[in-house]
KEZAVEX-568841 format. One record per residue (C-alpha): residue in three letters; x negated, y, z. Coordinates in nm, 3 decimals. Layout:
# residues N
+------+---------+---------+---------+
! rest !       X !       Y !       Z !
+------+---------+---------+---------+
!  ala !       X !       Y !       Z !
...
+------+---------+---------+---------+
This chain:
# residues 423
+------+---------+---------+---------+
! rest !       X !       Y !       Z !
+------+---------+---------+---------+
!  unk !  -9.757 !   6.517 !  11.750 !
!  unk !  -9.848 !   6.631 !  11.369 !
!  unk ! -10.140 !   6.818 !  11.218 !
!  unk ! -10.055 !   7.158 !  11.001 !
!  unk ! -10.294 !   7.393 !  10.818 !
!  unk ! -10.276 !   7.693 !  10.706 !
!  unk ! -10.521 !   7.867 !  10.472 !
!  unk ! -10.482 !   8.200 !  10.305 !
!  unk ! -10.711 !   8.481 !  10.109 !
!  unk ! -10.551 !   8.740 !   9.904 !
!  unk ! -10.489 !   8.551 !   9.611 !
!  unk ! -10.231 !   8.292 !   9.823 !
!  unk ! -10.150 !   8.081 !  10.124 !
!  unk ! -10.138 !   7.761 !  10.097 !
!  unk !  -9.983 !   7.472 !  10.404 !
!  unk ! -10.040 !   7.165 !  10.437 !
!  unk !  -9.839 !   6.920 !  10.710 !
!  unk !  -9.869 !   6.516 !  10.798 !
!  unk !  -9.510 !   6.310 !  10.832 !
!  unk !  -9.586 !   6.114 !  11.137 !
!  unk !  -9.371 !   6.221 !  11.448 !
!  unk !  -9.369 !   5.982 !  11.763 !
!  unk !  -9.035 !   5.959 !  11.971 !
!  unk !  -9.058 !   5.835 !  12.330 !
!  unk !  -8.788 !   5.597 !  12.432 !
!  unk !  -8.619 !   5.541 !  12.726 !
!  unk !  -8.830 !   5.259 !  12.870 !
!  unk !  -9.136 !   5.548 !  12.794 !
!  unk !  -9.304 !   5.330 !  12.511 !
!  unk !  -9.396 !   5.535 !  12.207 !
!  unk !  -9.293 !   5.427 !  11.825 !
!  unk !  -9.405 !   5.654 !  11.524 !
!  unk !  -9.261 !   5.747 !  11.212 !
!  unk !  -9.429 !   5.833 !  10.917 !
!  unk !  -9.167 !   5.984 !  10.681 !
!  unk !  -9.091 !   6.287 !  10.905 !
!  unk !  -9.013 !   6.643 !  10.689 !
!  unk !  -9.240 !   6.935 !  10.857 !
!  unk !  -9.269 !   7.185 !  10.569 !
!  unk !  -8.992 !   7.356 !  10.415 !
!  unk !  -8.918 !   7.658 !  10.189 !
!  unk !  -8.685 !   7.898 !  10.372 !
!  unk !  -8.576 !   8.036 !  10.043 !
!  unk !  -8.491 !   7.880 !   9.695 !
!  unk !  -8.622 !   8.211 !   9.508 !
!  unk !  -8.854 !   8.464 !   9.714 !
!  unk !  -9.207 !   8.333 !   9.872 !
!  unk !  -9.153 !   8.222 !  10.223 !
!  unk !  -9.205 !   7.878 !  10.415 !
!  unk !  -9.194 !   7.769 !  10.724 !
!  unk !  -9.390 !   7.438 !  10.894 !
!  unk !  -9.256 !   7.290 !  11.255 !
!  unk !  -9.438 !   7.100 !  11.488 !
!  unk !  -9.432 !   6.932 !  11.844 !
!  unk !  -9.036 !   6.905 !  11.856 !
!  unk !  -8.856 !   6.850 !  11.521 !
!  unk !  -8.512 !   6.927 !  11.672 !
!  unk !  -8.349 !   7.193 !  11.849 !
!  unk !  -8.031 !   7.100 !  12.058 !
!  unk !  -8.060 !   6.795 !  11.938 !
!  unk !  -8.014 !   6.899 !  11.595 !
!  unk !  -8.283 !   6.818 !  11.294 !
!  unk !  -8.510 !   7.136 !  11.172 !
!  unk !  -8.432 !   7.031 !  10.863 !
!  unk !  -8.091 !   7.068 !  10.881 !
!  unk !  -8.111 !   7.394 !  11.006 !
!  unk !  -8.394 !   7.554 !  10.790 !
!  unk !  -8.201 !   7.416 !  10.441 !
!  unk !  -7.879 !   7.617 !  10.598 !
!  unk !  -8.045 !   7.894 !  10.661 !
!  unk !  -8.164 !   7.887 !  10.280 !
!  unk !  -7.825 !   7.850 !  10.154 !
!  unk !  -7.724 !   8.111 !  10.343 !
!  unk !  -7.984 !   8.363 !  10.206 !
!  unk !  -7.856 !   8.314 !   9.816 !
!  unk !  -8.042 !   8.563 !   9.651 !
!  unk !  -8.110 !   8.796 !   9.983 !
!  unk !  -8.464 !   8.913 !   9.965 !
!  unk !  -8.660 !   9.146 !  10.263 !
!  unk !  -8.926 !   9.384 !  10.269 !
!  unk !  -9.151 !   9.182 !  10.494 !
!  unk !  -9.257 !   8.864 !  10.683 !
!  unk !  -9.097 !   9.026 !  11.036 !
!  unk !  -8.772 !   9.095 !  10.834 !
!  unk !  -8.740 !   8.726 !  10.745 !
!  unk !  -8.839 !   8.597 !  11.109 !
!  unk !  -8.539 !   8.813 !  11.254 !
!  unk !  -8.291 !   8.685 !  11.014 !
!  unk !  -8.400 !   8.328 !  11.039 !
!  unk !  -8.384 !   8.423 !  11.463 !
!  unk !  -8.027 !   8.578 !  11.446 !
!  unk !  -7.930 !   8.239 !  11.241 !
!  unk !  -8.002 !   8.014 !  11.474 !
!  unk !  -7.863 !   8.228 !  11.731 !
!  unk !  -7.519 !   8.203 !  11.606 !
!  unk !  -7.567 !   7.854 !  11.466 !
!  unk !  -7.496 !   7.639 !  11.769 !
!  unk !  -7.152 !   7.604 !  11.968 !
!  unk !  -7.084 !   7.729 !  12.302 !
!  unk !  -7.057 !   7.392 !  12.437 !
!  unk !  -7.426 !   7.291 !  12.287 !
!  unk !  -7.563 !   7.597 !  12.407 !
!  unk !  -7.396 !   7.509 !  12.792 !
!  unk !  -7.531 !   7.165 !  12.767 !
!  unk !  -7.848 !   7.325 !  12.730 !
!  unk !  -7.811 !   7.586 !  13.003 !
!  unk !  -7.706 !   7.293 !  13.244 !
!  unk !  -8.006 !   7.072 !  13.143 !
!  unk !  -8.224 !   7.341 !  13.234 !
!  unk !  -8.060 !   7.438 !  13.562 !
!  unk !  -8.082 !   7.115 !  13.695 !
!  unk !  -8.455 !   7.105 !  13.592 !
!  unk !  -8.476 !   7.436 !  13.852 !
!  unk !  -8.253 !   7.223 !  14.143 !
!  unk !  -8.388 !   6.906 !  14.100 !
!  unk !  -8.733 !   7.093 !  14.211 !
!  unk !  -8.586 !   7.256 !  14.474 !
!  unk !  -8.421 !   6.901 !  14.614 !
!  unk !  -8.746 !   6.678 !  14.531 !
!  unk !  -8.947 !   6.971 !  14.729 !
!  unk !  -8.714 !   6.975 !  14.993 !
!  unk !  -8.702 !   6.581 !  15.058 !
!  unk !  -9.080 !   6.552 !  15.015 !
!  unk !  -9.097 !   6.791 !  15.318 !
!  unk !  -8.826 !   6.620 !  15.528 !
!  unk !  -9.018 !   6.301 !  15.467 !
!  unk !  -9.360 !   6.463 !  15.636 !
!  unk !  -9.115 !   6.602 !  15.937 !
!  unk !  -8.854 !   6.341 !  16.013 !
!  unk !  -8.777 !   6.445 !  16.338 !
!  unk !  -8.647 !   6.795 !  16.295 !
!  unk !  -8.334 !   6.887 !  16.450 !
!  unk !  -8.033 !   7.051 !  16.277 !
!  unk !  -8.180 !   7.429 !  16.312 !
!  unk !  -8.521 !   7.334 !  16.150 !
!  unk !  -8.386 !   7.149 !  15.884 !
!  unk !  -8.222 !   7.424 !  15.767 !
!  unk !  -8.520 !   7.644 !  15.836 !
!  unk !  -8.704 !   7.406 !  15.644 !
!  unk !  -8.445 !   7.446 !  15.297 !
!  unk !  -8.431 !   7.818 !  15.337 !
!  unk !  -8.867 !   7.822 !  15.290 !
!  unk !  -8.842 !   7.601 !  15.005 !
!  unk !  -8.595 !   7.839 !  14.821 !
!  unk !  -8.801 !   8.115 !  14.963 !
!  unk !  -9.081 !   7.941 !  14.782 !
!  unk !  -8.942 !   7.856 !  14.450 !
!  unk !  -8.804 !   8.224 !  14.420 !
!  unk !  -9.145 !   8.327 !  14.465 !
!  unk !  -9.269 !   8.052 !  14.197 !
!  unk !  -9.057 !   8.121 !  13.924 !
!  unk !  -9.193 !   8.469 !  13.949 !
!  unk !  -9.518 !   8.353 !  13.788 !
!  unk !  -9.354 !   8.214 !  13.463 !
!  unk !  -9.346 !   8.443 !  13.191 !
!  unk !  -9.013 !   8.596 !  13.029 !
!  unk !  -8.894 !   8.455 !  12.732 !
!  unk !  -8.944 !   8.786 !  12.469 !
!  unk !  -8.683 !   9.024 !  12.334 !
!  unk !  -8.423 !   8.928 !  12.627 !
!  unk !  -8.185 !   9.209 !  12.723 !
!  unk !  -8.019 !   9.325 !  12.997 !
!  unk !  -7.719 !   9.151 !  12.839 !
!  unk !  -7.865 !   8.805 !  12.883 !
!  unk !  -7.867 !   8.823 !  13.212 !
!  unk !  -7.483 !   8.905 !  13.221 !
!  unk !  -7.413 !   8.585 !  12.957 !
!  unk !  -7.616 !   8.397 !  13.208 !
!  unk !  -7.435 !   8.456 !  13.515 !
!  unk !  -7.050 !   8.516 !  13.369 !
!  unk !  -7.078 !   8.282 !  13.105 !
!  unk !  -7.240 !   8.009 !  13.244 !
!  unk !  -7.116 !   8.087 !  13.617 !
!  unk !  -6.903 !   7.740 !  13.674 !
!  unk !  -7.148 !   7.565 !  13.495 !
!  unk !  -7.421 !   7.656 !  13.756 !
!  unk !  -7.203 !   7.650 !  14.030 !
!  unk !  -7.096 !   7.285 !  13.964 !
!  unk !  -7.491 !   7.212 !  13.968 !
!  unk !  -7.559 !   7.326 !  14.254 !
!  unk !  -7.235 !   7.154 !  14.441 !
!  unk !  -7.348 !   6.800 !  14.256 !
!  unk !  -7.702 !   6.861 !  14.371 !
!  unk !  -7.668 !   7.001 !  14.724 !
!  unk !  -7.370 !   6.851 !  14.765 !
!  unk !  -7.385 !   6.976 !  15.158 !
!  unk !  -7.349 !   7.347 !  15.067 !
!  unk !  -7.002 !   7.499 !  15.073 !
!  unk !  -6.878 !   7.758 !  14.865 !
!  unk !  -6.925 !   8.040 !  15.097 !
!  unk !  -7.237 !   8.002 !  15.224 !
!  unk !  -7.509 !   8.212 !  15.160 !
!  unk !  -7.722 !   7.925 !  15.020 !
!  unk !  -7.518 !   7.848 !  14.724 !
!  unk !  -7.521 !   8.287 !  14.605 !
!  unk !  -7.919 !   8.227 !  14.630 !
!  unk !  -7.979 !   7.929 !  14.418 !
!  unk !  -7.738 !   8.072 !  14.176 !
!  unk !  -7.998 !   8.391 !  14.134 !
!  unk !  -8.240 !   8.124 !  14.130 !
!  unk !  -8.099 !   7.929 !  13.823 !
!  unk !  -7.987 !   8.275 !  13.594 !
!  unk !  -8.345 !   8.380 !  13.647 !
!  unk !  -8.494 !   8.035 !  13.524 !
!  unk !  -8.303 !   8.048 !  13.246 !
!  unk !  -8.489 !   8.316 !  13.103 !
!  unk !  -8.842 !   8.182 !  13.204 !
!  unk !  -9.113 !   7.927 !  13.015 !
!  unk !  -9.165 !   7.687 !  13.243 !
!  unk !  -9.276 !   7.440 !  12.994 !
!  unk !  -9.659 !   7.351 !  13.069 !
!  unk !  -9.910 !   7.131 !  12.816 !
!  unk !  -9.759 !   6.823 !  12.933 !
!  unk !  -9.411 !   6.874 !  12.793 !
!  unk !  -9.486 !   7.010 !  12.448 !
!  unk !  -9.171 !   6.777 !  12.349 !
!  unk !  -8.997 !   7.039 !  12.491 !
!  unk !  -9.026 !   7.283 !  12.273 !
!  unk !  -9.088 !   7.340 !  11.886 !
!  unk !  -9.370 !   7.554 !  11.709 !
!  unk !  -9.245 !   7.741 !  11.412 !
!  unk !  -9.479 !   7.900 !  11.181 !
!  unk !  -9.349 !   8.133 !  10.869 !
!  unk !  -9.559 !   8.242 !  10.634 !
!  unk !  -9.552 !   8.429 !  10.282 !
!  unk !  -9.480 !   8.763 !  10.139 !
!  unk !  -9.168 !   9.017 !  10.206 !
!  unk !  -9.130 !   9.229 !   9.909 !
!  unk !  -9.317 !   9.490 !  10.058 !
!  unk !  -9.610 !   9.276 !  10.189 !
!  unk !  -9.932 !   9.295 !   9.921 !
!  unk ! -10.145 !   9.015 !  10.097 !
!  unk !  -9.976 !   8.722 !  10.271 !
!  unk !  -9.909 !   8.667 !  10.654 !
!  unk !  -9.779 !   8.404 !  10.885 !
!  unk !  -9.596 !   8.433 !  11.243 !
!  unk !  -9.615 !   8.151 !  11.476 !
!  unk !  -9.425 !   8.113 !  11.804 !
!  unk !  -9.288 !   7.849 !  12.017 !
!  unk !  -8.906 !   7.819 !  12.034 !
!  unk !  -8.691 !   7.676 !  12.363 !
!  unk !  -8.338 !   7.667 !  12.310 !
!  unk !  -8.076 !   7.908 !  12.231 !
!  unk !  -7.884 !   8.089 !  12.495 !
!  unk !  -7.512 !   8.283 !  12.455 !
!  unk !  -7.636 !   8.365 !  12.114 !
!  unk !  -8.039 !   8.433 !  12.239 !
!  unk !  -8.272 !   8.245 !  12.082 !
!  unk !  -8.590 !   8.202 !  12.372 !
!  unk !  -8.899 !   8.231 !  12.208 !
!  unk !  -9.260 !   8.282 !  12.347 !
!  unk !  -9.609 !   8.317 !  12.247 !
!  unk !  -9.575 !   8.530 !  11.923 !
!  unk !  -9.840 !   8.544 !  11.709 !
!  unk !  -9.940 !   8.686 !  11.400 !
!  unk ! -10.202 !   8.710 !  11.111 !
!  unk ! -10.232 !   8.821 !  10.781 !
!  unk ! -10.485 !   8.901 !  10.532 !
!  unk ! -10.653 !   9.282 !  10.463 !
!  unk ! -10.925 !   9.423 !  10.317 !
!  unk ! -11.103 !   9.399 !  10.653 !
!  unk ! -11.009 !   9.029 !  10.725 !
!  unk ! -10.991 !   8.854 !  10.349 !
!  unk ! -10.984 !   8.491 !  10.447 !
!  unk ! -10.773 !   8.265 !  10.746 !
!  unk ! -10.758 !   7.954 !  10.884 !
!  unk ! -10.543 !   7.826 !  11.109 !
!  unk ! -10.491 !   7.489 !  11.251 !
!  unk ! -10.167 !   7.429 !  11.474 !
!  unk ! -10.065 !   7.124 !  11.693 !
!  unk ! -10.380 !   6.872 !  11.679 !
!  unk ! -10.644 !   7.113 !  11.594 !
!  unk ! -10.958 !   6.960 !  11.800 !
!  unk ! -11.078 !   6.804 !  11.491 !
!  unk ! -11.042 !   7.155 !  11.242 !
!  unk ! -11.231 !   7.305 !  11.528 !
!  unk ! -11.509 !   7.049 !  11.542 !
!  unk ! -11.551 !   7.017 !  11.154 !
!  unk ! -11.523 !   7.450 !  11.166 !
!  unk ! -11.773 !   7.533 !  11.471 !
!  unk ! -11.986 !   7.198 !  11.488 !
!  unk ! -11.878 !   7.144 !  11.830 !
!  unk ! -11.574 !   6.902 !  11.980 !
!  unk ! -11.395 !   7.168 !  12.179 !
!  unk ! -11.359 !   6.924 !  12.505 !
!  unk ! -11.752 !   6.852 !  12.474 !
!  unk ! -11.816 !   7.243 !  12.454 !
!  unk ! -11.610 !   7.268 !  12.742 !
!  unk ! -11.786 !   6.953 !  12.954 !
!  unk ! -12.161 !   7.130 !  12.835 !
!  unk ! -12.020 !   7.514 !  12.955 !
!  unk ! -11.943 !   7.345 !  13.309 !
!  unk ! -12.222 !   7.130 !  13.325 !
!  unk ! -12.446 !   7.446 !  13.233 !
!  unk ! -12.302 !   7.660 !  13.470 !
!  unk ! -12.306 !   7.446 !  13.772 !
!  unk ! -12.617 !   7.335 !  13.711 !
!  unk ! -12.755 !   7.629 !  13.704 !
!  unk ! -12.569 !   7.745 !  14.022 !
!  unk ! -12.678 !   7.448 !  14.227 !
!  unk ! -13.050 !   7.532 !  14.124 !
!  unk ! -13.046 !   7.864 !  14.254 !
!  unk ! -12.834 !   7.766 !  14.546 !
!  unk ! -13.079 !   7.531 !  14.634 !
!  unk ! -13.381 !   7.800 !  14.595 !
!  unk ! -13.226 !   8.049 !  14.795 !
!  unk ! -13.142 !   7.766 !  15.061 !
!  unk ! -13.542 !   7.711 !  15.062 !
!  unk ! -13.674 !   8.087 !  15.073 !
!  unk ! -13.770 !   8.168 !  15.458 !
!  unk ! -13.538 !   8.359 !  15.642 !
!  unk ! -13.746 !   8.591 !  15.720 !
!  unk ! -13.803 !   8.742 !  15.371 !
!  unk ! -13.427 !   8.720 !  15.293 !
!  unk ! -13.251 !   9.043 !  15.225 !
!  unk ! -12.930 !   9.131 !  15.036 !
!  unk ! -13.034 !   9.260 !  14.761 !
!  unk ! -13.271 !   8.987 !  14.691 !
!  unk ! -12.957 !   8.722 !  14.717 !
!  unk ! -12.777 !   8.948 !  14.507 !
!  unk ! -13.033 !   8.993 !  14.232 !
!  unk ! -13.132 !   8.614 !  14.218 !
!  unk ! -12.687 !   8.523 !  14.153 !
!  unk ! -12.718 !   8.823 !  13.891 !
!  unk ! -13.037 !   8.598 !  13.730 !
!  unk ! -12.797 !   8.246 !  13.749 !
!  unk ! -12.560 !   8.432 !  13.557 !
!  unk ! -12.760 !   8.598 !  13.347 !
!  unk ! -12.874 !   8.285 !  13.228 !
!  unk ! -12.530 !   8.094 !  13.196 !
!  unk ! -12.431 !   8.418 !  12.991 !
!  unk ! -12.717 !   8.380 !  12.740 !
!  unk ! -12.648 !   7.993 !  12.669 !
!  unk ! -12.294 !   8.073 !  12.614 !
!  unk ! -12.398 !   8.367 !  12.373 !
!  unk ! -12.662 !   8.088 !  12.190 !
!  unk ! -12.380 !   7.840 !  12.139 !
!  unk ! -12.153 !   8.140 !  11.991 !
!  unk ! -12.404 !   8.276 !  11.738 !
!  unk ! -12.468 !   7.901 !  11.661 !
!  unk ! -12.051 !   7.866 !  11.548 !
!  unk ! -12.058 !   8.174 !  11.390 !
!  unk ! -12.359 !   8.062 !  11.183 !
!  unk ! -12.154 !   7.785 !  11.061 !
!  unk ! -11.787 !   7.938 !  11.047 !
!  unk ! -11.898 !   8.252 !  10.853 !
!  unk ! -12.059 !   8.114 !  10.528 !
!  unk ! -11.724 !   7.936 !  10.545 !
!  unk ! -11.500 !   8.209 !  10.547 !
!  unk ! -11.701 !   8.423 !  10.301 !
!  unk ! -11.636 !   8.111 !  10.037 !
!  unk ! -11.264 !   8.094 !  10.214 !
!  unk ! -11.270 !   8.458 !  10.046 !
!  unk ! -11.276 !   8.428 !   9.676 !
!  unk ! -11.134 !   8.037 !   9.644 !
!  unk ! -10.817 !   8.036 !   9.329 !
!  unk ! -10.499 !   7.920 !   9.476 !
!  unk ! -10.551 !   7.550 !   9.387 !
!  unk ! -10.888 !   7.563 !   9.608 !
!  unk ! -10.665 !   7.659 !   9.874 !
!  unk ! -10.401 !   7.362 !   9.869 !
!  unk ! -10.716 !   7.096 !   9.847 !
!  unk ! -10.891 !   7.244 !  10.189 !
!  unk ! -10.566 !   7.273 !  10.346 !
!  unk ! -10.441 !   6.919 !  10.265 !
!  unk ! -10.812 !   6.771 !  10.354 !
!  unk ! -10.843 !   6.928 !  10.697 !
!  unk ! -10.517 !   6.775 !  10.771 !
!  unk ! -10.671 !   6.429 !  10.625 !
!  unk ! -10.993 !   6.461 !  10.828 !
!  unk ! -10.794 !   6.452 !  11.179 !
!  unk ! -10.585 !   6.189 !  11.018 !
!  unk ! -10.876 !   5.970 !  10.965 !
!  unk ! -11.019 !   6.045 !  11.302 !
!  unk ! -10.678 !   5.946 !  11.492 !
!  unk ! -10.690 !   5.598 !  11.248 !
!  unk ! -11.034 !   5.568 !  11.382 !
!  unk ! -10.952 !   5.551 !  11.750 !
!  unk ! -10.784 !   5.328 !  12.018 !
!  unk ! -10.492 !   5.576 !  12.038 !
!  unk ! -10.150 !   5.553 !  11.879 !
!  unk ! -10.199 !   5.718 !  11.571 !
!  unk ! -10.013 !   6.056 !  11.621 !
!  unk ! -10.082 !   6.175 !  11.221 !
!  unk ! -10.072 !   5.999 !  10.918 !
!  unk !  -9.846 !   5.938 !  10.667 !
!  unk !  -9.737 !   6.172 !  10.318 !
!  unk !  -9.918 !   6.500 !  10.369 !
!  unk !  -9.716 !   6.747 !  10.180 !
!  unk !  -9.869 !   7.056 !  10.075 !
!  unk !  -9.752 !   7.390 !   9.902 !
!  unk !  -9.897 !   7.712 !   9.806 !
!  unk !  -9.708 !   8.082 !   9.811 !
!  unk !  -9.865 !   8.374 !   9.561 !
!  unk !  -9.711 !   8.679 !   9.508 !
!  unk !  -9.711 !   8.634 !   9.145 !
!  unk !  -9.606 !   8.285 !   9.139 !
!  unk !  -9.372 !   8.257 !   9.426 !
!  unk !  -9.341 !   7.904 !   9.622 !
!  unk !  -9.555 !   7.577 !   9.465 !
!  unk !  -9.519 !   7.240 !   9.582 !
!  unk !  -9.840 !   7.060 !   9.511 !
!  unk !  -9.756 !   6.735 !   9.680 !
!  unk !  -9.407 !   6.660 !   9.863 !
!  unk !  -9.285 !   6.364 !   9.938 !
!  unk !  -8.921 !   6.215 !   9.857 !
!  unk !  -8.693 !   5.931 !  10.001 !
!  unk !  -8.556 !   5.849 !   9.683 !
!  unk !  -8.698 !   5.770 !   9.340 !
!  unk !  -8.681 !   6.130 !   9.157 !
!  unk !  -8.623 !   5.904 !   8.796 !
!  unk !  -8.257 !   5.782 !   8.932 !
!  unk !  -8.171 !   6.118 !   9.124 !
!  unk !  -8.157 !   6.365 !   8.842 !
!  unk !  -7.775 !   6.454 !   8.979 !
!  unk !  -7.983 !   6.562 !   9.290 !
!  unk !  -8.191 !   6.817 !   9.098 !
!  unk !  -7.879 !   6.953 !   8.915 !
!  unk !  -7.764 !   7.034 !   9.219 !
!  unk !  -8.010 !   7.160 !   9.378 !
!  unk !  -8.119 !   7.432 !   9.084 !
!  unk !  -7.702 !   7.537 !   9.066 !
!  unk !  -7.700 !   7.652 !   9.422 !
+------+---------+---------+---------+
């Protein structure tokens, strides 16, 4: 896990990122490092960056690696906005991996989809042990029936064409196949089984099926800066899967940039309970215990009253104006604990508005401090920590490192900076 901020006004944006990331080893103990590399500039010359978080590899390969290639790739190339430089950085990575790292992803994720279907399956053989040949199979047919009905509910991956699904299912057809035969290895090739769970696997492939509990899983990349045509700054953030015959599977896209209407951001990404306490004045887990508490409280009282009204002066109306009342109520503390953040979030923001660009790097590399502190200050592992590097991007003044750490002394390295400022 890391902690990254983001702050930006119209004079600059300015990022901030810990160096801690914790890898999980095969005998599921935890061991952190703190000299991990979250923030990078995606081009030597024009103002962009980008910041990565949860996963710091993709197919197995480091961000780092990928996000300095992409800069030497760009040379000089500059774009007329934020989008423009998202897309290129997208069709990069889409063409940077091999066709045999992009099967071994496809067949890691297949097998997530039949190793489902099997665990399902066994769990309900285990509950019915005695069913004959006929039900058995009964029995698999449902929990395909099932899954193919699950898998509905995941969301699509964006900007997939009608072309991925052909990759998927010409491309990757043996690979699948061989799956399904190593997993169900009672299924022949003709039977109608084997057609099904192959629809079943080309279809997961283009669905996030990643929950909460397996952010590892997947990395979220922010960009942020200027395109030449942008005249405030702007940042995209979106979580990336894997990459696909050349399609790079992305989800929740978001975006945010400064205007005349809305001068001033923050933005917190990864660990952000701690910017959202010292922001609203409220742990987001305790506002969420206090909402529940409220509301069932309140529900049981007037549960209870209506349970102790005689019958005979019950009507419908009367029930149905007393539950209006319970949630009239429940609405109105929610609305007092709202106006009570805003009170403290606005003020804020309206300072957020007219702070220089140097203002901007020091809030940005605090907040990131202030939930380091608070994981030191705990019984947890400490999942941020370490070199916070920071940077700020201005239109004028183009990418600024305030504070970035190095692995080397910089005094018996000055080869490294030669190089660096030929290319």
């Amino acid at each position: 896990m890391t902690a990254e901020i983001l702050v930006m006004n119209k004079n600059g944006i300015a990022m901030a990122a810990d160096s801690i990331v914790t890898l999980t080893t095969s005998n599921n103990t935890q061991k952190t490092f703190n000299t991990a590399n979250k923030l990078f500039s995606l081009s030597k010359i024009h103002p962009v960056a980008a910041m990565v978080s949860q996963n710091v590899f993709l197919l197995e390969y480091p961000w780092e690696i990928i996000t300095k290639q992409f800069r030497k790739s760009l040379e000089k190339t500059e774009f007329p906005t934020l989008e423009d430089y998202l897309a290129k950085f997208l069709a990069f990575i889409g063409m940077y991996f091999t066709n045999e790292e992009q099967s071994k992803f496809v067949d890691n994720i297949v097998k997530v989809a039949l190793n489902a279907i099997s665990n399902h399956f066994r769990d309900e053989l285990n509950k019915n042990p005695e069913l004959d040949d006929q039900a058995t199979e009964e029995l698999f047919l449902f929990v395909i029936s099932n899954f193919e009905s699950q898998i509905e509910s995941y969301d699509n991956y964006l900007n997939l064409s009608d072309d991925f699904f052909r990759i998927c299912e010409e491309t990757y057809r043996e690979i699948i196949i061989d799956s399904i035969k190593e997993i169900f290895p009672q299924i022949t090739t003709n039977d109608e089984k084997i057609y099904r769970l192959f629809k079943i696997c080309t279809k997961f492939l283009s669905k996030d099926f990643f929950t909460p509990n397996n952010i590892s899983e997947y990395t979220t990349l922010v960009i942020a800066g200027y395109g030449s045509f942008d005249k405030f700054p702007k940042y995209i953030g979106l979580r990336i899967f894997g990459v696909i015959g050349g399609y790079v599977l992305t989800n929740h896209y978001k975006k945010n940039e400064v205007t005349h209407e809305s001068p001033s951001c923050v933005a917190a990404f990864a660990q952000r309970d701690v910017v959202k306490t010292y922001m609203e004045g409220i742990n987001p887990d305790i506002e969420n215990v206090y909402n529940g508490f409220i509301e069932s409280s309140i529900t049981s009282i007037f549960n209870e009253l209506k349970n102790k009204i005689p019958i005979h002066i019950l009507d419908t109306n009367f029930l149905s104006e007393m539950d209006q009342a319970a949630e009239k109520i429940i609405n109105i503390g929610k609305e007092r604990v709202a106006k009570e953040k805003r009170s403290l979030i606005d003020p804020f923001l309206q300072a957020l508005n007219v702070l220089p660009k140097d203002e901007l790097s020091m809030i940005a590399e605090n907040l990131v401090n202030l939930t380091s502190i608070r994981r030191k200050m705990s019984t947890e592992i400490e999942t941020v920590g370490g070199p916070i590097d920071v940077l700020v991007i201005s239109k004028g003044d183009g990418l600024v490192w305030i504070k970035r750490k190095l692995y080397f002394p910089p005094e018996l390295n000055h080869q490294y900076f030669q190089r660096y400022n030929k290319c």
